[in-house]
Predicted model as a PDB file, atoms N, CA, C, CB and O in Angstrom, pLDDT in the B-factor column:
MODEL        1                                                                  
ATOM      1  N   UNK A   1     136.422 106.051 123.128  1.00 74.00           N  
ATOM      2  CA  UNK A   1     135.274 105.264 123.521  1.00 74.00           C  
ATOM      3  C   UNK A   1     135.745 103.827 123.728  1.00 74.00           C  
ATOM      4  CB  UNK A   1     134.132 105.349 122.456  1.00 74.00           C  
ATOM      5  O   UNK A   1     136.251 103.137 122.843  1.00 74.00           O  
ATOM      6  N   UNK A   2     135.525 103.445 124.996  1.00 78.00           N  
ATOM      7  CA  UNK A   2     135.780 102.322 125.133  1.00 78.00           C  
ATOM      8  C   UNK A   2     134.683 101.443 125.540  1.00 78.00           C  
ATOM      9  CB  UNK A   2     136.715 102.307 125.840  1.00 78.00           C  
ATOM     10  O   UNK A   2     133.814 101.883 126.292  1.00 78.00           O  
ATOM     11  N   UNK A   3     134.643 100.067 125.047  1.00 81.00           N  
ATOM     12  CA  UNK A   3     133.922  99.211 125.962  1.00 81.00           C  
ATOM     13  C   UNK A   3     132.295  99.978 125.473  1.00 81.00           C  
ATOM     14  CB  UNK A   3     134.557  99.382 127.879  1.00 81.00           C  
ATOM     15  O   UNK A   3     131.921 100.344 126.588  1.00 81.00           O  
ATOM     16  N   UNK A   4     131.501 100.282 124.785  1.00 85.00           N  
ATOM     17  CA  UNK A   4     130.335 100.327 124.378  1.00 85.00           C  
ATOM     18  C   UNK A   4     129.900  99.027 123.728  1.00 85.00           C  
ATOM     19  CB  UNK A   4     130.234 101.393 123.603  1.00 85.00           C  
ATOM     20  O   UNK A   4     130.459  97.954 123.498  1.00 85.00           O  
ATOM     21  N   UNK A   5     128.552  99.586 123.495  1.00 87.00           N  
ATOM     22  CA  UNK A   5     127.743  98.457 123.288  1.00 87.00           C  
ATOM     23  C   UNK A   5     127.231  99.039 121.767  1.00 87.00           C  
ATOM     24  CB  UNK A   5     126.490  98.156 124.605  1.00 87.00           C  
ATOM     25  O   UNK A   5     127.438  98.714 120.598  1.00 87.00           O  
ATOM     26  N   UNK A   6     126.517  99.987 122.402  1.00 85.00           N  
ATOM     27  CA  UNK A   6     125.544 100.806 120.906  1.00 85.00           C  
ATOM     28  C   UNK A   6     126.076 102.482 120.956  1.00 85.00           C  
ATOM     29  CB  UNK A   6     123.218 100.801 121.233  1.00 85.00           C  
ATOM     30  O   UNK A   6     126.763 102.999 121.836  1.00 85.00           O  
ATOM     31  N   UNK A   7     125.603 103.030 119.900  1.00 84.00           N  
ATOM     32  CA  UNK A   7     126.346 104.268 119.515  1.00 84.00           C  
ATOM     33  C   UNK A   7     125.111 104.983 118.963  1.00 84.00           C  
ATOM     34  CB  UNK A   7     127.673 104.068 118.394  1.00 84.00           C  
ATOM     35  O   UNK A   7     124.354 104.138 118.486  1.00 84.00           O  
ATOM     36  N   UNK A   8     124.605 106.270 118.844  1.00 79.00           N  
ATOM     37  CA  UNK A   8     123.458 106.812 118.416  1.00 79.00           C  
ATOM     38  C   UNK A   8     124.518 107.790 117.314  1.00 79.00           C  
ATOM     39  CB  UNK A   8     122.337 107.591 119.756  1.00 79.00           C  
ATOM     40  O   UNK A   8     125.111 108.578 118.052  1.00 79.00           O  
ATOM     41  N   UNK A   9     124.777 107.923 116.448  1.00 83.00           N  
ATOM     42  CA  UNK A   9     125.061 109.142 115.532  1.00 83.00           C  
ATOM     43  C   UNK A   9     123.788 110.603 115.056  1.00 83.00           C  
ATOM     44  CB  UNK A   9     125.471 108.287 114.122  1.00 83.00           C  
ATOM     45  O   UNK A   9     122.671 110.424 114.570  1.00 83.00           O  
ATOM     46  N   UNK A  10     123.962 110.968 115.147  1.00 78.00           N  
ATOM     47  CA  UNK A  10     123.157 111.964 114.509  1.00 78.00           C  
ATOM     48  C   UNK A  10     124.418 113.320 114.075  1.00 78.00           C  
ATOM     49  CB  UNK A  10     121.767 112.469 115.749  1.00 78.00           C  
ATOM     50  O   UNK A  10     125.429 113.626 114.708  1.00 78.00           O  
ATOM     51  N   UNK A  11     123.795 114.011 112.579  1.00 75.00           N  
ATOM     52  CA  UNK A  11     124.662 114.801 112.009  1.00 75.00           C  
ATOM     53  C   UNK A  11     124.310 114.995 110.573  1.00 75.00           C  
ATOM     54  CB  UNK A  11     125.941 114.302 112.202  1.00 75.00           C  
ATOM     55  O   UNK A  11     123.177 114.550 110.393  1.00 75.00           O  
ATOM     56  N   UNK A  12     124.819 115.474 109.494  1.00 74.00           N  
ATOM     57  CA  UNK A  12     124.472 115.084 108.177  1.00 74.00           C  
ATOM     58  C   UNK A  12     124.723 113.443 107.839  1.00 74.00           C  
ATOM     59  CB  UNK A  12     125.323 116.011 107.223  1.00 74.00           C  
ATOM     60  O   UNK A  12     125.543 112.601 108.208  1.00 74.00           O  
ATOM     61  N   UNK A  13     123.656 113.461 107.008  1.00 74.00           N  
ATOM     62  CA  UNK A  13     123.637 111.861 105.958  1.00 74.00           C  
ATOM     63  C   UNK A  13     124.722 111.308 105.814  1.00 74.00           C  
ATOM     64  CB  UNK A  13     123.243 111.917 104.421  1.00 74.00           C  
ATOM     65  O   UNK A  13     125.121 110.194 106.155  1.00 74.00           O  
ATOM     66  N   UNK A  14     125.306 112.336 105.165  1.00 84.00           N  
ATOM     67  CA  UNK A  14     126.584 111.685 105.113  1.00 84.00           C  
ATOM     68  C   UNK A  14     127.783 111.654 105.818  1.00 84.00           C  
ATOM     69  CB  UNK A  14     126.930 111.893 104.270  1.00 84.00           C  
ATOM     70  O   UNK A  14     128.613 110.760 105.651  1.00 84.00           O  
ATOM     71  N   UNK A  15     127.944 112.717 106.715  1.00 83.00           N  
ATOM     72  CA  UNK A  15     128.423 112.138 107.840  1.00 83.00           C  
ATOM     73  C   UNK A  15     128.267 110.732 108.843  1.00 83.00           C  
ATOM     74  CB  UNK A  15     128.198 112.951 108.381  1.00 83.00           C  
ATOM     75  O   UNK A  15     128.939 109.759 109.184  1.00 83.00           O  
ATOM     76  N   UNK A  16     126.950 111.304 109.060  1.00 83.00           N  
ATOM     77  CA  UNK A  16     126.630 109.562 109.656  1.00 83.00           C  
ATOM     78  C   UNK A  16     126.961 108.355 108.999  1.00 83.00           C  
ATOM     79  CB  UNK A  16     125.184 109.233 109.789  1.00 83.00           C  
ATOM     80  O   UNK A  16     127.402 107.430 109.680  1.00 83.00           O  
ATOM     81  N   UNK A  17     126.815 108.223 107.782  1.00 86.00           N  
ATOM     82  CA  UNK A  17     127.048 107.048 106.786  1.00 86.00           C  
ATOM     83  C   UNK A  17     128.479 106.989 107.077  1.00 86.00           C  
ATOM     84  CB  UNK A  17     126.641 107.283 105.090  1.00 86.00           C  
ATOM     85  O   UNK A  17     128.900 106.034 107.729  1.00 86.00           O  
ATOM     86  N   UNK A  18     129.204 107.819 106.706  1.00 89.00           N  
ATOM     87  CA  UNK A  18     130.920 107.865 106.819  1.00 89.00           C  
ATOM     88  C   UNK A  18     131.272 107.121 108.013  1.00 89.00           C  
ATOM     89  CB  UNK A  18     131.624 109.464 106.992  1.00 89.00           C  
ATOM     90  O   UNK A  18     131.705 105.968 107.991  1.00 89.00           O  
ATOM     91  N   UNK A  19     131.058 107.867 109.135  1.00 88.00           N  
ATOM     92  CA  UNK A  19     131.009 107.452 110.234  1.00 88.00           C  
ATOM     93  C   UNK A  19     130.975 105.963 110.901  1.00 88.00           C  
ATOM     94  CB  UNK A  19     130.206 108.024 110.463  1.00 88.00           C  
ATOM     95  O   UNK A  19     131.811 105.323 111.538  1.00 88.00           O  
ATOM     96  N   UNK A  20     129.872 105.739 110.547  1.00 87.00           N  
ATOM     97  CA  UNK A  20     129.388 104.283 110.925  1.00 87.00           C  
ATOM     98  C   UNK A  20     130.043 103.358 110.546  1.00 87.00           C  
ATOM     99  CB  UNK A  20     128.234 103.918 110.528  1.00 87.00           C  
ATOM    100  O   UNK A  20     130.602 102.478 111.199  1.00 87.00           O  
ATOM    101  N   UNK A  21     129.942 103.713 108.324  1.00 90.00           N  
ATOM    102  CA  UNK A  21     131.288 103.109 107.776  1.00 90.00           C  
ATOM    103  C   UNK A  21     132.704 102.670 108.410  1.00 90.00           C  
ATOM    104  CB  UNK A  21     131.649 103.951 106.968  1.00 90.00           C  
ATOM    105  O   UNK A  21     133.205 101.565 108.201  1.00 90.00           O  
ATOM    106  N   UNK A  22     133.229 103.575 109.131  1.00 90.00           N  
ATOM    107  CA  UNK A  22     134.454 103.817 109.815  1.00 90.00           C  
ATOM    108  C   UNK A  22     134.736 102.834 111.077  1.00 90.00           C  
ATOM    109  CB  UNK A  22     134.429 105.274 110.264  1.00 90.00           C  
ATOM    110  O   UNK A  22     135.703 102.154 111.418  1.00 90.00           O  
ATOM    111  N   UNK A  23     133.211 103.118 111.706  1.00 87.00           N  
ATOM    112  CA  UNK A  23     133.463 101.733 113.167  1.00 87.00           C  
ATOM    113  C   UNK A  23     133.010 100.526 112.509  1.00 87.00           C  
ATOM    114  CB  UNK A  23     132.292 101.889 114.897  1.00 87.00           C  
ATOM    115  O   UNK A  23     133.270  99.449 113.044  1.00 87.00           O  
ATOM    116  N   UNK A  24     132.404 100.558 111.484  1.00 89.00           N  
ATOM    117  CA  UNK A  24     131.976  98.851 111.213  1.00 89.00           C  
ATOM    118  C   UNK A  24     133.389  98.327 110.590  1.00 89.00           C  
ATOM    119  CB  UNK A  24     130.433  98.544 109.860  1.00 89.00           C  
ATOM    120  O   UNK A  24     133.429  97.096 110.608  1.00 89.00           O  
ATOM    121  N   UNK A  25     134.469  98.885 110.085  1.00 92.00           N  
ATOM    122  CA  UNK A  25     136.016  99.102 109.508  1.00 92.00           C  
ATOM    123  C   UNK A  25     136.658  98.673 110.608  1.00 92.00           C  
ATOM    124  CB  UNK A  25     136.552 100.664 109.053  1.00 92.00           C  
ATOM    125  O   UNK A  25     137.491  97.788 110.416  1.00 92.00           O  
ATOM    126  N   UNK A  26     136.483  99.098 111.834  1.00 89.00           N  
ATOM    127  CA  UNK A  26     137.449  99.479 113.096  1.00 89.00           C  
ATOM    128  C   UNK A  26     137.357  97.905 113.512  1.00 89.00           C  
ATOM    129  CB  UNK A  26     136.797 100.849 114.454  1.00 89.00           C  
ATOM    130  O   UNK A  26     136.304  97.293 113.338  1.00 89.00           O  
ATOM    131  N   UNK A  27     138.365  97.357 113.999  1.00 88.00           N  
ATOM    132  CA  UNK A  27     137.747  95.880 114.613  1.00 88.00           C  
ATOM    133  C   UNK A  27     137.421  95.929 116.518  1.00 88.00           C  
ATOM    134  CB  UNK A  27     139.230  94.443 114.229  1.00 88.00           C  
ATOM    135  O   UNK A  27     137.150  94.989 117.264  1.00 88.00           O  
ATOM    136  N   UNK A  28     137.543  97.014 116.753  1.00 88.00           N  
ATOM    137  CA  UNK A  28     137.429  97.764 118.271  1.00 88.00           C  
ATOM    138  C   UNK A  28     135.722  97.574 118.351  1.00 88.00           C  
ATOM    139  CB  UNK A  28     138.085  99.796 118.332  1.00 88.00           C  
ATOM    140  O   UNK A  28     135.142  96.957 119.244  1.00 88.00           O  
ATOM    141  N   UNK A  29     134.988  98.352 117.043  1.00 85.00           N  
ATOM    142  CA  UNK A  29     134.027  98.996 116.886  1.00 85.00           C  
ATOM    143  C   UNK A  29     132.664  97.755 116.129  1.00 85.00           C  
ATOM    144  CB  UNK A  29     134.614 100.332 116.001  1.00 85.00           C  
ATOM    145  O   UNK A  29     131.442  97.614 116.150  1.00 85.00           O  
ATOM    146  N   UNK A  30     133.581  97.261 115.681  1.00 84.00           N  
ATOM    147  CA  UNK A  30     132.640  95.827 114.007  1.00 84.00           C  
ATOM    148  C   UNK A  30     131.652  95.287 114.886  1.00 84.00           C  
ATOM    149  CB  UNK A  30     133.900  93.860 113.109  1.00 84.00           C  
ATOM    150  O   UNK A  30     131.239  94.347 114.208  1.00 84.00           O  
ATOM    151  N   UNK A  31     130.975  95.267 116.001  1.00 86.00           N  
ATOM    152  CA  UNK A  31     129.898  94.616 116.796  1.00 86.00           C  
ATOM    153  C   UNK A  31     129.430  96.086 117.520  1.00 86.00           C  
ATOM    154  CB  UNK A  31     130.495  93.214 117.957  1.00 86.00           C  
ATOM    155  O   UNK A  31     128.235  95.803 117.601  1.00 86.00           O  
ATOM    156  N   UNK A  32     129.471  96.734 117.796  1.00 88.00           N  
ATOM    157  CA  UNK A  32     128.755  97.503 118.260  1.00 88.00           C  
ATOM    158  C   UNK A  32     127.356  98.157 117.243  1.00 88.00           C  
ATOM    159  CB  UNK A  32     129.737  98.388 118.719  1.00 88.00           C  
ATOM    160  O   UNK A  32     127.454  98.435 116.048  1.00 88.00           O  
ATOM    161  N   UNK A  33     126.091  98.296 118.092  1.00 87.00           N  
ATOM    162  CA  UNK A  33     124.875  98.363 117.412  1.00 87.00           C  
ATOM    163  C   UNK A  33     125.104 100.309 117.311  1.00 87.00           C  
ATOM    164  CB  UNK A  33     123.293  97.512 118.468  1.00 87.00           C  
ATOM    165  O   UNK A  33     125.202 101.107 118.243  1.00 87.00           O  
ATOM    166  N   UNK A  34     125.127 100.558 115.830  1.00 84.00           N  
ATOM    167  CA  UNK A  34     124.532 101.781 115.335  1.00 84.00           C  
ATOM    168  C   UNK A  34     123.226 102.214 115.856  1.00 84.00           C  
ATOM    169  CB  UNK A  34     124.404 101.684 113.991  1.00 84.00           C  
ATOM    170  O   UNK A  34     122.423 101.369 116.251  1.00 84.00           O  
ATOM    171  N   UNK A  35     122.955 103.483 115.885  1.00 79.00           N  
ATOM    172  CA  UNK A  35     121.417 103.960 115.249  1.00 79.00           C  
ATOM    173  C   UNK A  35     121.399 105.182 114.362  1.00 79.00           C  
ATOM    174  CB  UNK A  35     120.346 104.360 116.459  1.00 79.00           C  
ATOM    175  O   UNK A  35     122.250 106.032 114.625  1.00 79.00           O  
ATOM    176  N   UNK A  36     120.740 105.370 113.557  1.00 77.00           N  
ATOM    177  CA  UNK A  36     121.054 106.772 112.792  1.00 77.00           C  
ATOM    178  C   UNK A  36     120.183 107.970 113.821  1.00 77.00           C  
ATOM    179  CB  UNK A  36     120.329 106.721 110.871  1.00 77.00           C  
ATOM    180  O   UNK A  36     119.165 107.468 114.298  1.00 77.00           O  
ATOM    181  N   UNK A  37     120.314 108.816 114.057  1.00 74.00           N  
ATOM    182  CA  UNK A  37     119.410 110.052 113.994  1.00 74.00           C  
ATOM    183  C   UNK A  37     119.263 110.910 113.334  1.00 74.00           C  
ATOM    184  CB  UNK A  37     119.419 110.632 114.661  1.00 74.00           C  
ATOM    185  O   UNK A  37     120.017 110.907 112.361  1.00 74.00           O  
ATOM    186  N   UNK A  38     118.256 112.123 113.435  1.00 67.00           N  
ATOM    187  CA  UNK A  38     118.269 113.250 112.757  1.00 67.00           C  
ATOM    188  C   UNK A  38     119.463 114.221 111.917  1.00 67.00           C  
ATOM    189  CB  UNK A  38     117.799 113.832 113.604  1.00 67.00           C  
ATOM    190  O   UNK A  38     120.459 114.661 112.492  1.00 67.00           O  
ATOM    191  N   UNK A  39     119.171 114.450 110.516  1.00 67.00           N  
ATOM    192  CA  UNK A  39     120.203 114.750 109.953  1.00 67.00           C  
ATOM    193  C   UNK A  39     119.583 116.342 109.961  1.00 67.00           C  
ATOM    194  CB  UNK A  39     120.601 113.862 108.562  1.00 67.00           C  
ATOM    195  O   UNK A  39     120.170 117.271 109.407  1.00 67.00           O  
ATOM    196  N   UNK A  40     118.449 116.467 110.599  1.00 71.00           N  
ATOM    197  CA  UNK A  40     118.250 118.123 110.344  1.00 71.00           C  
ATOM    198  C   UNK A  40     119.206 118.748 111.834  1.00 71.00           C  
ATOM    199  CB  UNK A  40     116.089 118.696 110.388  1.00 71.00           C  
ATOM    200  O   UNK A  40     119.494 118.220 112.908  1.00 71.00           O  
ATOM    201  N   UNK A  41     119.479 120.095 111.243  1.00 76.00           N  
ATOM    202  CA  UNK A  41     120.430 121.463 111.926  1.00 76.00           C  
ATOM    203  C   UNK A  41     119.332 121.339 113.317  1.00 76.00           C  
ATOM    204  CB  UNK A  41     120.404 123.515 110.756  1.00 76.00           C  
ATOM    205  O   UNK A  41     118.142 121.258 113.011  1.00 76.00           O  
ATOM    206  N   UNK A  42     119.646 121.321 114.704  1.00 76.00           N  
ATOM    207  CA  UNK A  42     119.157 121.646 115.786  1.00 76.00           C  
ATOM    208  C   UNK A  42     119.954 122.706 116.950  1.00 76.00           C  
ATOM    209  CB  UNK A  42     118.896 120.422 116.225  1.00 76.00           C  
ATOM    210  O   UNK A  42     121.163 122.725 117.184  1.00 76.00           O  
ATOM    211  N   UNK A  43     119.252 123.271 117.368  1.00 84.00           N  
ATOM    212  CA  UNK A  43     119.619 123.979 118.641  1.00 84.00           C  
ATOM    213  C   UNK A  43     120.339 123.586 119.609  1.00 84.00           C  
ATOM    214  CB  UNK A  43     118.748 124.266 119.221  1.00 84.00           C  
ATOM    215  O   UNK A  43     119.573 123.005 120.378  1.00 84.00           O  
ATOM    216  N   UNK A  44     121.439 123.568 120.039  1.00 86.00           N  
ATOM    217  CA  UNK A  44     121.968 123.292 121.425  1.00 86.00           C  
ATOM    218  C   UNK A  44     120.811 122.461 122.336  1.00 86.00           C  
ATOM    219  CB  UNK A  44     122.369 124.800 122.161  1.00 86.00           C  
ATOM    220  O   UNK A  44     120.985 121.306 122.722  1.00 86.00           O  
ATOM    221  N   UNK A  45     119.444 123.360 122.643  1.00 89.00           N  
ATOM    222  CA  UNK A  45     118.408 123.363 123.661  1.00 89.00           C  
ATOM    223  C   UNK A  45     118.352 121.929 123.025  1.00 89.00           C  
ATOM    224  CB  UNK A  45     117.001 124.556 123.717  1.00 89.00           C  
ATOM    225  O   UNK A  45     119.089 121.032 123.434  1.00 89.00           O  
ATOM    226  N   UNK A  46     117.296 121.718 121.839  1.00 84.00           N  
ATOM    227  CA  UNK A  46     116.993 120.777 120.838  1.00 84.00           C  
ATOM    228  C   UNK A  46     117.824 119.416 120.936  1.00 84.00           C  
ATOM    229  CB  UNK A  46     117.219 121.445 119.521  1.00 84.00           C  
ATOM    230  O   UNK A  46     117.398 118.276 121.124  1.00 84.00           O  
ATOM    231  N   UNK A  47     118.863 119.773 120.790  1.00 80.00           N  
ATOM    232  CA  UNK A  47     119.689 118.314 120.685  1.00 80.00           C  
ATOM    233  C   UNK A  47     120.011 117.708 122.118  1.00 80.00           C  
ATOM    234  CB  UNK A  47     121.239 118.523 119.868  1.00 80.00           C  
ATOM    235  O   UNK A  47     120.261 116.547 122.442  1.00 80.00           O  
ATOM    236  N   UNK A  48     119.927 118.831 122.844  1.00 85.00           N  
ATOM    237  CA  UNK A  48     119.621 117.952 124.220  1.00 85.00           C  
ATOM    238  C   UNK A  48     118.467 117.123 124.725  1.00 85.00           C  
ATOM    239  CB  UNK A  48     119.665 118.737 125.173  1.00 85.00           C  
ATOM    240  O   UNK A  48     118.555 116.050 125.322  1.00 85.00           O  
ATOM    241  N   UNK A  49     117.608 117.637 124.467  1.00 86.00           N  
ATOM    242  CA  UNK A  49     116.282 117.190 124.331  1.00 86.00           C  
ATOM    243  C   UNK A  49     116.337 116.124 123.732  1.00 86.00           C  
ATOM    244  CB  UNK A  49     115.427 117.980 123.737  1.00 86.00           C  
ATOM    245  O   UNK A  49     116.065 115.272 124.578  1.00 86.00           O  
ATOM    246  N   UNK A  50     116.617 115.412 122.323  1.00 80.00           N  
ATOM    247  CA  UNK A  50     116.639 114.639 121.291  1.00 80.00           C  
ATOM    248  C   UNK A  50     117.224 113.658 122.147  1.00 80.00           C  
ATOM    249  CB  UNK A  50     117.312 115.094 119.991  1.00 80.00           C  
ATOM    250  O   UNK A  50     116.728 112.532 122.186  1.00 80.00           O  
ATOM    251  N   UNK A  51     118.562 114.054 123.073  1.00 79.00           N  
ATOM    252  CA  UNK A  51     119.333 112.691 123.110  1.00 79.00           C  
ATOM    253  C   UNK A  51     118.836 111.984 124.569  1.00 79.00           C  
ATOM    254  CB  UNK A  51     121.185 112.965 123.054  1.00 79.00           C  
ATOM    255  O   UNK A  51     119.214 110.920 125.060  1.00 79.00           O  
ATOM    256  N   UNK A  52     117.671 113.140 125.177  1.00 85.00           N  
ATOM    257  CA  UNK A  52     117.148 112.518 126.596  1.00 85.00           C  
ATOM    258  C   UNK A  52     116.066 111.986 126.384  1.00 85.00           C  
ATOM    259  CB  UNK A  52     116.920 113.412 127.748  1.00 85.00           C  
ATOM    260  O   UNK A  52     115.615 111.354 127.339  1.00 85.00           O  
ATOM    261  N   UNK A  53     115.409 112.008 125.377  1.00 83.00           N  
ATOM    262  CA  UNK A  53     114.597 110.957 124.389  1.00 83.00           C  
ATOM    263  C   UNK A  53     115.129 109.761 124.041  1.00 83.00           C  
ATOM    264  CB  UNK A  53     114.324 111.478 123.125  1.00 83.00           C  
ATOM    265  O   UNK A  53     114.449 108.735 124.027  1.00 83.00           O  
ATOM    266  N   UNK A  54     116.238 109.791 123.768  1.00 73.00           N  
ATOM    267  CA  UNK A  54     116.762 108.881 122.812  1.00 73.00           C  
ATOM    268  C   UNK A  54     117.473 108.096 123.951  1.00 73.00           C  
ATOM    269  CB  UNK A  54     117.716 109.532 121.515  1.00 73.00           C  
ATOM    270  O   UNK A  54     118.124 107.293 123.282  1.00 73.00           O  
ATOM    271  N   UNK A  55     117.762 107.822 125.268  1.00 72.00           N  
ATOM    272  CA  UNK A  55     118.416 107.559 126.558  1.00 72.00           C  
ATOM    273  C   UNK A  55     117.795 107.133 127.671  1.00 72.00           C  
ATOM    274  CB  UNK A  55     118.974 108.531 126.947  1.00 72.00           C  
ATOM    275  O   UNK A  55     118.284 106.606 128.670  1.00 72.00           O  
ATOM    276  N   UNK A  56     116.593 107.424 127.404  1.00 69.00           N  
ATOM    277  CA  UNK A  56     115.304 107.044 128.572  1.00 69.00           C  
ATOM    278  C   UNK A  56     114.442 106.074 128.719  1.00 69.00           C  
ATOM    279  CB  UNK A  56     114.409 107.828 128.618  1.00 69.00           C  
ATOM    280  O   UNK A  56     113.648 106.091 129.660  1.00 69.00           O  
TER     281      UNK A  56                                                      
ENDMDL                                                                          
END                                                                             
């Protein structure tokens, strides 16, 4: 990933937490805007859906 701005995670809690942890660590990553999403299990169909919500 290069050159972003913002980043949407979604996954388990603690994945995401880890995660985020990791680019706010990164000095590539230390300004780019997080968002958390859904930590519940979704469908293929579902999570497509979620992220054309989340993009629009």
């Amino acid at each position: 990933m290069q050159n972003i701005d913002e980043l949407h995670v979604t996954g388990t809690g603690t994945v995401q937490e880890q995660f985020i942890k990791y680019l706010y660590e990164t000095p590539q990553y230390k300004n780019v805007e997080t968002k958390e999403g859904t930590s519940n299990k979704m469908s293929d169909e579902s999570l497509i859906e979620y992220a054309v919500t989340q993009f629009n």
